[in-house]
C-alpha distance (Angstrom), angle and dihedral (degrees) to the residues before:
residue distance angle dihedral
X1 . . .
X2 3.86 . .
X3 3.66 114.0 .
X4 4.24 107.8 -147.8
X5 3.80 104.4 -147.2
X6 3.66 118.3 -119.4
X7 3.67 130.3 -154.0
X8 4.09 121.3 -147.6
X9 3.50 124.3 -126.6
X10 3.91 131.9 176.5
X11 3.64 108.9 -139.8
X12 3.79 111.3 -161.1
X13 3.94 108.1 -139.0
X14 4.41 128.3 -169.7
X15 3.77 107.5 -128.2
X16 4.02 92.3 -104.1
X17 3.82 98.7 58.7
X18 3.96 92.5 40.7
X19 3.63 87.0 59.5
X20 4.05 91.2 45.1
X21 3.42 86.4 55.6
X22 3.84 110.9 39.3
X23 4.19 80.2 47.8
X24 4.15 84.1 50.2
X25 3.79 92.6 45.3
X26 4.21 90.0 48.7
X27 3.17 102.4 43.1
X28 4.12 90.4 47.0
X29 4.32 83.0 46.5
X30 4.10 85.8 -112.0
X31 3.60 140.7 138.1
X32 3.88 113.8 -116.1
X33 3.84 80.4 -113.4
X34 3.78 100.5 60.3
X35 4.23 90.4 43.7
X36 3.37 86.2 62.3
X37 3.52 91.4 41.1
X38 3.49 89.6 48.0
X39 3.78 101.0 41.2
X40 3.94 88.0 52.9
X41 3.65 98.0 44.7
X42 4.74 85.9 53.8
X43 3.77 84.5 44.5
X44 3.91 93.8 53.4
X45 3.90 95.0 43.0
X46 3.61 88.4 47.4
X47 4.00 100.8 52.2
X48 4.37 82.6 44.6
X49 3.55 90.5 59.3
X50 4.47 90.7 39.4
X51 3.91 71.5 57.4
X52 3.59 105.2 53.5
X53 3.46 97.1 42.2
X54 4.02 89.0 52.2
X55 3.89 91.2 47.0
């Protein structure tokens, strides 16, 4: 099995969008960790494709 590697990152959060996401992350049966994940990884594919259709 191939391991990816991961790098760590503290992500400093105010009290109302902690509580966005941990109810995001719950209610999508997440960690906080992979919401973020998650919520990065829509926000890439979706400024690639703003891209494409610019190109």
């Amino acid at each position: 099995m191939n391991e990816r590697q991961r790098s760590t990152y503290t992500l400093r959060l105010d009290d109302e969008l902690k509580s966005w996401l941990a109810e995001r992350a719950k209610k999508n049966d997440r960690s906080m960790n992979a919401e973020v994940v998650s919520l990065l990884r829509y926000a890439r594919s979706f400024e690639e494709a703003k891209e494409l259709k610019a190109a």
